[in-house]
LOMI-700539 format. One line per field, with one value per residue (C-alpha): x, y, z. Coordinates in nm, 2 decimals. Layout:
<recs>
X [X_...]
Y [Y_...]
Z [Z_...]
</recs>
This chain:
<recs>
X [0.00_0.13_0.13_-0.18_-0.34_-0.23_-0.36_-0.66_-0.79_-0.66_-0.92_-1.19_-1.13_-1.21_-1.56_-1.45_-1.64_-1.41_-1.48_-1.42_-1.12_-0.96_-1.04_-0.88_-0.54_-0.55_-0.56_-0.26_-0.02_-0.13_-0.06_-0.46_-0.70_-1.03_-1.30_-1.18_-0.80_-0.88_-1.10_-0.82_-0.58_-0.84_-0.94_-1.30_-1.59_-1.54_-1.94_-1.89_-1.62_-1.81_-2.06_-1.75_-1.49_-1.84_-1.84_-1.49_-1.52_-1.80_-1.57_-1.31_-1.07_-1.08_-1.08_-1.26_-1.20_-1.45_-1.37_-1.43_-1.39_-1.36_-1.01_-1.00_-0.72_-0.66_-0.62_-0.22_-0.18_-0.14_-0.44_-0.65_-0.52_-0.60_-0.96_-0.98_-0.83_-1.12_-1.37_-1.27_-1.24_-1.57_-1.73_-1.58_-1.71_-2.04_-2.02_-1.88_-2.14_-2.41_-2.32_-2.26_-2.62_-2.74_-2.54_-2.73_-2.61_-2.59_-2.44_-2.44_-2.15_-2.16_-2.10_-1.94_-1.65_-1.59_-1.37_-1.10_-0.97_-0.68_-0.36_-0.46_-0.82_-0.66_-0.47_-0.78_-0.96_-0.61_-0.62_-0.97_-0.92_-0.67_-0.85_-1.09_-0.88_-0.94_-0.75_-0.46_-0.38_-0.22_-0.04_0.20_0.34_0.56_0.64_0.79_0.58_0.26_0.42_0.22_0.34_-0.03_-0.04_0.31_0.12_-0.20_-0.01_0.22_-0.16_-0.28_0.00_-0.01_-0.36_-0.27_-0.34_-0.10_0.04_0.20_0.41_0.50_0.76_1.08_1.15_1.41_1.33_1.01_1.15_1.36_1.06_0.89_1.18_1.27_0.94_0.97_0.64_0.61_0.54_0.65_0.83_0.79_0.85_0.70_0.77_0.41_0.55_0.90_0.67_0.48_0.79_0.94_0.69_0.74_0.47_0.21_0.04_0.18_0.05_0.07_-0.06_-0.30_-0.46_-0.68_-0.82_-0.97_-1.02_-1.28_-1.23_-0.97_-0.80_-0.58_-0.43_-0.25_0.00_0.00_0.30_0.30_0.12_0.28_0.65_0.69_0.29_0.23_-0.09_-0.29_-0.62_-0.78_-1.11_-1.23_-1.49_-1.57_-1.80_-1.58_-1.92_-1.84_-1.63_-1.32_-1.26_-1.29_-1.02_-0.80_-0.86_-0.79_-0.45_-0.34_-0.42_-0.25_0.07_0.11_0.07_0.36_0.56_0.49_0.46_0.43_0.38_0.09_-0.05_0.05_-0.17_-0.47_-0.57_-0.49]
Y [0.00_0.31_0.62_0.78_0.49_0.46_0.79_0.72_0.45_0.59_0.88_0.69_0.52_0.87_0.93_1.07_0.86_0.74_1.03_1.27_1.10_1.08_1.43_1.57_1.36_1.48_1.83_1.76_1.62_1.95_2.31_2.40_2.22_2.31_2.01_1.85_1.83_1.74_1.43_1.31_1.31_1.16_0.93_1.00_1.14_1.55_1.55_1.39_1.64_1.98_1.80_1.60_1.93_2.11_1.89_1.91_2.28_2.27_2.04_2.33_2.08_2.28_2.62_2.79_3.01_3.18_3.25_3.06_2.80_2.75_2.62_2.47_2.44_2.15_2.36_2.26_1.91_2.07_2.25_1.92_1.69_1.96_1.99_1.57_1.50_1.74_1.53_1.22_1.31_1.46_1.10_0.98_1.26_1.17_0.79_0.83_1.08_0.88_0.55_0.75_0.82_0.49_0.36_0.28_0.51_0.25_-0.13_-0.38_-0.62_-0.91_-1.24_-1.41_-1.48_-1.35_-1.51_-1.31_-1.53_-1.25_-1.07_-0.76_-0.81_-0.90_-0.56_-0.40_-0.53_-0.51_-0.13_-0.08_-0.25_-0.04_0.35_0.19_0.13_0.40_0.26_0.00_-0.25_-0.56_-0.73_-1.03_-1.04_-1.36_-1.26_-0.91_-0.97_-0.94_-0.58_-0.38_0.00_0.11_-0.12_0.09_0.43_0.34_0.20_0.53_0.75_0.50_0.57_0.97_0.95_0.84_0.44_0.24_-0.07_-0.40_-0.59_-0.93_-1.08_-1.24_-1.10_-0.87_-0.67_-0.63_-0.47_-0.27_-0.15_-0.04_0.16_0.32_0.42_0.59_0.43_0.43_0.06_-0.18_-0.46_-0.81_-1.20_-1.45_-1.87_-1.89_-1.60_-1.83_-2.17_-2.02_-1.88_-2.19_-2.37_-2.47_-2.70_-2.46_-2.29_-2.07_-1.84_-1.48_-1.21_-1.14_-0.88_-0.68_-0.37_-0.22_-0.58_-0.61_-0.64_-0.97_-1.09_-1.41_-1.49_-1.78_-1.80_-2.07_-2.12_-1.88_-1.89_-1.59_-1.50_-1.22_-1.23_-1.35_-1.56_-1.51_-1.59_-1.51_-1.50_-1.18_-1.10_-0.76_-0.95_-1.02_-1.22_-1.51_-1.76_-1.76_-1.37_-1.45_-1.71_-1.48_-1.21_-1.43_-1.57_-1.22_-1.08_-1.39_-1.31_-0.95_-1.02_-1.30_-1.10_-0.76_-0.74_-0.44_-0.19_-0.36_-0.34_-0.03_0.05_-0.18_0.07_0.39]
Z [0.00_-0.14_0.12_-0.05_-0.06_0.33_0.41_0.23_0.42_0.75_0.66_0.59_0.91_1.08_0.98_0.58_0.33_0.01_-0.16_0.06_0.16_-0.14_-0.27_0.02_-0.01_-0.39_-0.27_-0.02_-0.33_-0.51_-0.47_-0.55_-0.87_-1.00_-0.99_-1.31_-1.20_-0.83_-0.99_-1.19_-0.93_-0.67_-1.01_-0.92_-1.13_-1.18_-1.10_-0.74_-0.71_-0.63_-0.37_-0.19_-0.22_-0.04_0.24_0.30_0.30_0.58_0.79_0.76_0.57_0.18_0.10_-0.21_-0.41_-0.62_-1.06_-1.33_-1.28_-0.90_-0.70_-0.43_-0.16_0.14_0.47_0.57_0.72_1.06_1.09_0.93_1.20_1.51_1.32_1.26_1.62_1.80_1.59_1.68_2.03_2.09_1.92_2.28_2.49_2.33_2.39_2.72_2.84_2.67_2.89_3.19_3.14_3.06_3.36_3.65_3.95_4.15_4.10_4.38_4.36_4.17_4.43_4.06_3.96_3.56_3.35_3.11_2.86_2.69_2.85_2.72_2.84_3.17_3.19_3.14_3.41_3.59_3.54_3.63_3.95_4.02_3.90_4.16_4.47_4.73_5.03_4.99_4.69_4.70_4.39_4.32_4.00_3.92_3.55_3.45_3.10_3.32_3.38_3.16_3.10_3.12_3.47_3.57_3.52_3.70_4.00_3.96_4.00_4.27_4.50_4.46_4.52_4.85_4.85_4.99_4.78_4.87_4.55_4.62_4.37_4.36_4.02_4.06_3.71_3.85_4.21_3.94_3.73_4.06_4.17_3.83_3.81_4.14_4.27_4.66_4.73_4.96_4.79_4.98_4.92_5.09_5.12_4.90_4.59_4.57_4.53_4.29_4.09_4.10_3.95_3.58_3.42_3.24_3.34_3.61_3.84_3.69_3.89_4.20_4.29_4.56_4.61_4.94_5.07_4.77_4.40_4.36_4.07_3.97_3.65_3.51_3.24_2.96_2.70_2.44_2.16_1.94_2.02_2.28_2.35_2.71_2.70_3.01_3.14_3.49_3.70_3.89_4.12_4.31_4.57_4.84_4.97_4.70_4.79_4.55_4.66_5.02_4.96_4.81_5.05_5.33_5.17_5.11_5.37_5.57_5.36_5.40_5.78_5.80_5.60_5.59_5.96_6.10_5.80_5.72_6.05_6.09_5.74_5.85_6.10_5.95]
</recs>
């Protein structure tokens, strides 16, 4: 695919329809054209031209100018992605305000446990677990791969936000990321992280998680399936009432106690 061609598609991809799309990348690789040169370059009809070049105007992407016959002019590249970025970004101020409204105000939690069956659907849920912690979260990460850059910045916001976090690992890079990162978390290991780690028939415990003593999450790691891509799966529940999150609470908890020792107490009645 040639760059036009590129461009082209990227557009329509945007909201511009073929037509518009392509008379406007004509008018880029051309100082200014009436209807019939813009159509040969765009290789469309010169009729579909003046209705197309039209819209574009309205959308502040062409310029006109009047004579016989009319030119027309692409606004610079610079100005057409600040007016193509605002558009696209106010489609997701209008579907996010549109949920937000469809939303019921109030959602009791769910005593399930949801199963997520894709590492970058994992992070996801990872990340929104996190955005929702208020008070203190708790994560054991056994594989620097499960270390998401997106999961580095929401931990980074958690903590100046004032909630406290616990990472248990044996995974030096990890303990490296955390500290490069400049995240203030207390780094632990415990006799149950270093059984886990050593474990080596798949799959393997990835990560856990818990928030406020509520939302829990634990993922497991099977062998790769594409080279570089971890291939995760885990189950999540946000009602500590169910059975699987009150295990996990309880065996975290239990760890950070052992281990931890007196910061987390010291945190547990804050």
């Amino acid at each position: 695919m040639d760059e036009a061609q590129a461009a082209i598609s990227a557009l329509e991809q945007l909201g511009l329809t073929a037509y518009e799309a392509r008379c406007f990348v004509a008018l880029t690789r051309i100082p200014h054209g009436t209807a019939k040169e813009v159509g040969k370059v765009a290789d469309i009809p010169r009729s579909r031209v003046y209705e197309t070049v039209e819209k574009l105007q309205k959308k502040g992407l062409v310029a006109m100018e009047e004579g016989e016959p009319r030119t027309y002019q692409s606004v610079s590249i610079d100005s057409a992605i600040r007016i193509l970025r605002k558009e696209y970004e106010s489609y997701f101020e209008t579907v996010e305000r549109s949920l937000r409204q469809l939303e019921p105000a109030y959602k009791e939690a769910q005593q399930a446990v949801w199963a997520i069956s894709a590492h970058e659907q994992v992070t996801g849920r990872v990340i929104d677990i996190v955005d929702g912690a208020s008070d203190e979260l708790v994560l054991i990460l056994l594989d620097e791969g499960l270390l998401d850059e997106d999961v580095v910045a929401a931990l980074a916001d958690a903590t100046e936000r004032g909630v406290t976090l616990h990472v248990g690992t044996v995974v030096e890079s990890v303990r490296e990321r955390i500290n490069d990162a400049e995240i203030d978390a207390v780094i632990f290991t415990t006799g149950l992280i270093e059984w886990f780690t050593s474990m080596s028939e798949s799959p393997q415990i990835g990560r856990l998680l818990m928030a406020d003593r509520g939302p829990v999450l634990v993922s497991a790691t099977h062998d790769e399936q594409l080279p570089g891509v971890p291939n995760e799966t885990a189950a999540w529940s946000d009602g500590i009432d169910h059975g699987f999150a009150t295990f996990t609470e309880r065996v975290l908890t239990y760890e950070l106690k052992e281990n931890v020792g007196d910061v987390y107490d010291e945190t547990e009645t804050e």
